[in-house]
C-alpha positions in Angstrom: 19.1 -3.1 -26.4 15.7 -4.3 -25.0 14.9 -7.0 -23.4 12.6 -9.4 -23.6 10.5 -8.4 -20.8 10.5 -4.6 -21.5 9.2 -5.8 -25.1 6.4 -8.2 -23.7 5.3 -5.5 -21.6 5.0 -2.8 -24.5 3.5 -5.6 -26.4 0.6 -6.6 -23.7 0.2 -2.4 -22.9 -0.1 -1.4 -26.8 -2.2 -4.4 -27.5 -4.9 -3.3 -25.0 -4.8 0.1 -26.0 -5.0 -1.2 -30.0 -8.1 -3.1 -28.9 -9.4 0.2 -27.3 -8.7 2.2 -30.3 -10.5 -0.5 -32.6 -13.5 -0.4 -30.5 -12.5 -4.0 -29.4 -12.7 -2.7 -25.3 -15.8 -0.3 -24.6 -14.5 3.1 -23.4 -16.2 2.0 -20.0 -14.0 -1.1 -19.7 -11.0 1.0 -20.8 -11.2 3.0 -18.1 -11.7 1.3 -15.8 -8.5 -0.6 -16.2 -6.3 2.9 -16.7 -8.3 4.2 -13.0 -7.5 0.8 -11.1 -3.9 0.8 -12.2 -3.6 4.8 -11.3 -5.1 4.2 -8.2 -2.8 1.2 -6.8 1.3 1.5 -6.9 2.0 -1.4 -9.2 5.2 -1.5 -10.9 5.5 -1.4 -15.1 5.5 -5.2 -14.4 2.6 -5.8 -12.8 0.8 -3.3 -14.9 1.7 -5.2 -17.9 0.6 -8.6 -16.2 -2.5 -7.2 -15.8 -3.1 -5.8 -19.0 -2.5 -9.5 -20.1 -4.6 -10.9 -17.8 -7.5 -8.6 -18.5 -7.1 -9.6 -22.7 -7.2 -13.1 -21.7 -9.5 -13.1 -19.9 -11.2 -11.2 -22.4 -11.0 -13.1 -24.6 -12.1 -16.3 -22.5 -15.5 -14.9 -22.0 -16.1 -11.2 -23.6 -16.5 -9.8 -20.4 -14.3 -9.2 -17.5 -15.5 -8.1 -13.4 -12.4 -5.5 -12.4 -11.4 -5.9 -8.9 -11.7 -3.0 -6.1 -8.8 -1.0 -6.0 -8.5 -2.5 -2.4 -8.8 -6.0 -4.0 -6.0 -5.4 -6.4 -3.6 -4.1 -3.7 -4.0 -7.1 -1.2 -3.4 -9.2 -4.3 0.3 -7.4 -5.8 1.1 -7.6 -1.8 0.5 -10.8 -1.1 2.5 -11.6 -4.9 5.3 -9.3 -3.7 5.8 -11.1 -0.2 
């Protein structure tokens, strides 16, 4: 059985990829989301939260300023403390 959260994780994950495939996200922007979470040690959860927060905020304004590698780390520990 899945859960609820495993399901609105795949959901957030194959949405951003969808909008990738669709040529919603420019390949530029899609990579750079798959390079910051490769480069930081955030769980399947927090990689889902930040696939939804990068499509809504994506869709709030069309474009979206990625963090620092760095900047992202500081932020999933200061949310894990």
């Amino acid at each position: 059985m899945t859960s609820s959260h495993s399901l609105q994780r795949a959901q957030a994950l194959s949405l951003l990829l969808g909008r990738y495939i669709v040529g919603e996200i420019a390949e530029a922007q899609f990579a750079d989301v798959t390079e910051l979470l490769d480069e930081t040690d955030a769980s399947s959860e927090e990689r889902a939260a930040f696939a939804r927060f990068y499509l809504d905020a994506l869709s709030a304004d069309g474009e979206v300023k990625m963090p620092k590698t760095e900047d992202l780390g500081e932020i999933l520990n200061i949310a894990r403390a």
